[in-house]
C-alpha positions as CSV (number, residue, x, y, z in Angstrom):
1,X,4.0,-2.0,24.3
2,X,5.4,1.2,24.5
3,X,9.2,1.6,23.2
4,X,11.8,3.9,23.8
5,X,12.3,6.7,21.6
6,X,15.5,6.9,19.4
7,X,17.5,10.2,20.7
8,X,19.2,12.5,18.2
9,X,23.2,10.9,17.8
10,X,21.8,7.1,17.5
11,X,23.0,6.1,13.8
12,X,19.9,4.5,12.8
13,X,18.2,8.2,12.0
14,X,20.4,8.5,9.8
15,X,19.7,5.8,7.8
16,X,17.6,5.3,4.5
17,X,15.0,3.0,5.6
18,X,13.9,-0.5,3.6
19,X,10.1,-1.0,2.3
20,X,8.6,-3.5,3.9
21,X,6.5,-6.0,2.9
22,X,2.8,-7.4,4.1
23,X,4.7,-10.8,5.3
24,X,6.8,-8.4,7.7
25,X,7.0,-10.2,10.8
26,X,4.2,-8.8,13.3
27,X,3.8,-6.0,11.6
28,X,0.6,-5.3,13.1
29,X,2.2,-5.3,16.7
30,X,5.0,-2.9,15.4
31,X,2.0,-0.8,13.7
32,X,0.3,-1.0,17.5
33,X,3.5,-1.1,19.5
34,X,4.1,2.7,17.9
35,X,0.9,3.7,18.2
36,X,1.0,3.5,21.9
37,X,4.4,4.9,21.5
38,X,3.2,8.2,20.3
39,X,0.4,8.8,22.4
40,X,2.8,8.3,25.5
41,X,5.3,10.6,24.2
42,X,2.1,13.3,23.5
43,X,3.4,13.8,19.8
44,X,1.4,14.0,16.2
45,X,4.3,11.8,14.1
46,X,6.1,8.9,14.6
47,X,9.0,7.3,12.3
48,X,9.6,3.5,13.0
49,X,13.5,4.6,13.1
50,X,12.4,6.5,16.3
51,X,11.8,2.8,17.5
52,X,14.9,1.8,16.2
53,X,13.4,-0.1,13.6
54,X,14.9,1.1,9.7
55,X,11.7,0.5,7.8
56,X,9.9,2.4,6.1
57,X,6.8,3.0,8.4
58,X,5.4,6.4,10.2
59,X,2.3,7.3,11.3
60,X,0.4,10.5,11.8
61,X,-2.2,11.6,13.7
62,X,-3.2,15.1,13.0
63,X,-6.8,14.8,14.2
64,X,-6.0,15.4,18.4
65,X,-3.7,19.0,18.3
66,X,-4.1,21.2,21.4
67,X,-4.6,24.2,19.0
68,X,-7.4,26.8,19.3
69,X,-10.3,27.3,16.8
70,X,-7.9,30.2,15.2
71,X,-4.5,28.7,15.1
72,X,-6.8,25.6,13.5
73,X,-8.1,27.9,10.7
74,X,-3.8,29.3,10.4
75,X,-3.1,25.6,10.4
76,X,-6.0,23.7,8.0
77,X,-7.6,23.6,5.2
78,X,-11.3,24.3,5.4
79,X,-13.3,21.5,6.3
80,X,-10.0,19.1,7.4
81,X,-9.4,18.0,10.8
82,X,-6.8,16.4,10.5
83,X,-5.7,12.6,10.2
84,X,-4.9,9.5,12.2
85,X,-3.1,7.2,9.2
86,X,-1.0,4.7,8.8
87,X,1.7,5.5,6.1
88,X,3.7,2.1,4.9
89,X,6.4,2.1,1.9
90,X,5.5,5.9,1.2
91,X,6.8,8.3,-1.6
92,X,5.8,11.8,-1.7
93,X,5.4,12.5,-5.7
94,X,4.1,16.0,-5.6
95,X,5.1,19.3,-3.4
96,X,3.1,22.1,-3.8
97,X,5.3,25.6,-4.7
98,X,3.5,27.3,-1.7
99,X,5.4,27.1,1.2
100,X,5.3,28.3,4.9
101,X,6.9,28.5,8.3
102,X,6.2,27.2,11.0
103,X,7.6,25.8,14.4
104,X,8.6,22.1,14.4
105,X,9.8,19.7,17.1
106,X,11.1,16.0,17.0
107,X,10.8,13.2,19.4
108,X,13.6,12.6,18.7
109,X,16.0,15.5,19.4
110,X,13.8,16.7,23.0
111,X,13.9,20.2,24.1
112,X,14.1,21.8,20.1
113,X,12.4,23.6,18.5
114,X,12.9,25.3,15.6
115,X,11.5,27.5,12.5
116,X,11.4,25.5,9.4
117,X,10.4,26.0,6.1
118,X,8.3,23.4,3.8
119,X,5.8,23.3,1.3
120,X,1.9,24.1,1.7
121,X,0.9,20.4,0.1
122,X,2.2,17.1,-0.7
123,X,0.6,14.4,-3.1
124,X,1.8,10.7,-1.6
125,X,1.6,7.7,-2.8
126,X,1.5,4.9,0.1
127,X,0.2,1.1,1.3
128,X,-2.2,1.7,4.1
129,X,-2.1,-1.0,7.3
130,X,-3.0,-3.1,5.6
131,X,-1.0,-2.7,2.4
132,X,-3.9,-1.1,0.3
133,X,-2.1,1.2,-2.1
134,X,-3.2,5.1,-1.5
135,X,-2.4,8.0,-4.2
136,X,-4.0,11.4,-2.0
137,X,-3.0,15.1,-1.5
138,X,-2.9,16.5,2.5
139,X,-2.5,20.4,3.0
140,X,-1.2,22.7,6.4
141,X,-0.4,21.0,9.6
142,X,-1.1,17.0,8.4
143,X,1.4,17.6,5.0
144,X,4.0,19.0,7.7
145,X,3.6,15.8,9.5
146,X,3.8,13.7,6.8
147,X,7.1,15.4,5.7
148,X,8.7,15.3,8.5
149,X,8.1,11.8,9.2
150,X,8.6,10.7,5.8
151,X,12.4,11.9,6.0
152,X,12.8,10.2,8.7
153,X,12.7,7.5,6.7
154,X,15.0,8.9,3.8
155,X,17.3,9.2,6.8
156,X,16.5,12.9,7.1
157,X,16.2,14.9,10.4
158,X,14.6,18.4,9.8
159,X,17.0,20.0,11.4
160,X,18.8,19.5,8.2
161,X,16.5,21.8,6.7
162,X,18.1,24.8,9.1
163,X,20.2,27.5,7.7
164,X,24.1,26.8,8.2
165,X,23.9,30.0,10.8
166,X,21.0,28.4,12.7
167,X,22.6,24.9,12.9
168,X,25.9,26.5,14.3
169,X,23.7,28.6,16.9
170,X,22.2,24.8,18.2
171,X,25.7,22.9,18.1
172,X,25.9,23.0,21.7
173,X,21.8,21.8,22.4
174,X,22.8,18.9,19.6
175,X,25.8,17.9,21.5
176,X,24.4,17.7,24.9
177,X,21.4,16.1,23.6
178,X,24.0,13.4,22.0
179,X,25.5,13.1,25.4
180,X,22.3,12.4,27.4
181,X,22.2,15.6,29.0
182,X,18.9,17.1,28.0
183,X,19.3,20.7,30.1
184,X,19.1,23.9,28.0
């Protein structure tokens, strides 16, 4: 089944998200359910907030980009292509001090896009679909991912992440997005 995605002004972004445990009810259909999600809306990440659900689930697939072989070698580690995972009561234990810049987008706030800063790696510890606990260290494009979606969870957009400047310049694209009225 394929949900709606939660638009930028809904209260439940903002929200720190609860862990879940295996015993959550149909998890696997909420696990599915946002799978399908994500491929419909053509995106890498997916926060179960973005389904309006405040638990603390994403999932990532890095593995099917629309990058070219070079932005791939800008964008990976050697020998990485990427991940499709399923990330469940996660906590990201070690950033890396390297740090880089890239664009980012969110299903969540449509039409935005926007330079943001983050680190290079991230070491996460996390339960797997099917509540295996995993310790493991992702680099480039998937550790972007993974940090965006995982503050979505902590109730974090990463738009949050823009200078004060920056956020004033997109005021008026946040507002109209809160408003329903996508238009630039």
């Amino acid at each position: 089944m394929i949900k709606p995605i939660t638009v930028y002004g809904n209260s439940v972004l903002r929200k720190e998200c609860e862990d879940i445990e295996q015993n959550y009810p149909n998890i696997q259909e909420v696990i599915e359910t946002m799978w399908q999600t994500l491929r419909d809306a053509d995106g890498c990440g997916l926060a179960a907030p973005q389904i309006n659900l405040p638990i603390k689930l994403f999932i990532v697939n890095s593995r099917d980009t629309y990058m070219s072989a070079k932005e791939r070698e800008h964008f990976f580690v050697e020998e990485d292509c990427g991940i499709e995972e399923i990330f469940i009561n996660a906590k990201i234990i070690a950033y890396s001090e390297k740090v880089w810049t890239a664009g980012e987008g969110c299903l969540s706030i449509p039409d935005l896009y926007e330079e943001v800063t983050r680190p290079w790696s991230v070491t996460i510890r996390y339960q797997d679909n099917e509540f295996k606990e995993q310790n493991r260290t992702y680099y480039g494009y998937t550790a972007r991912i993974i940090q965006h979606e995982f503050e979505h969870t902590q109730g974090k957009l990463y738009i949050d992440r823009l200078s004060p400047l920056r956020k004033q310049l997109i005021k008026n694209k946040l507002m109209r997005i809160i408003k329903g009225n996508r238009k630039k």
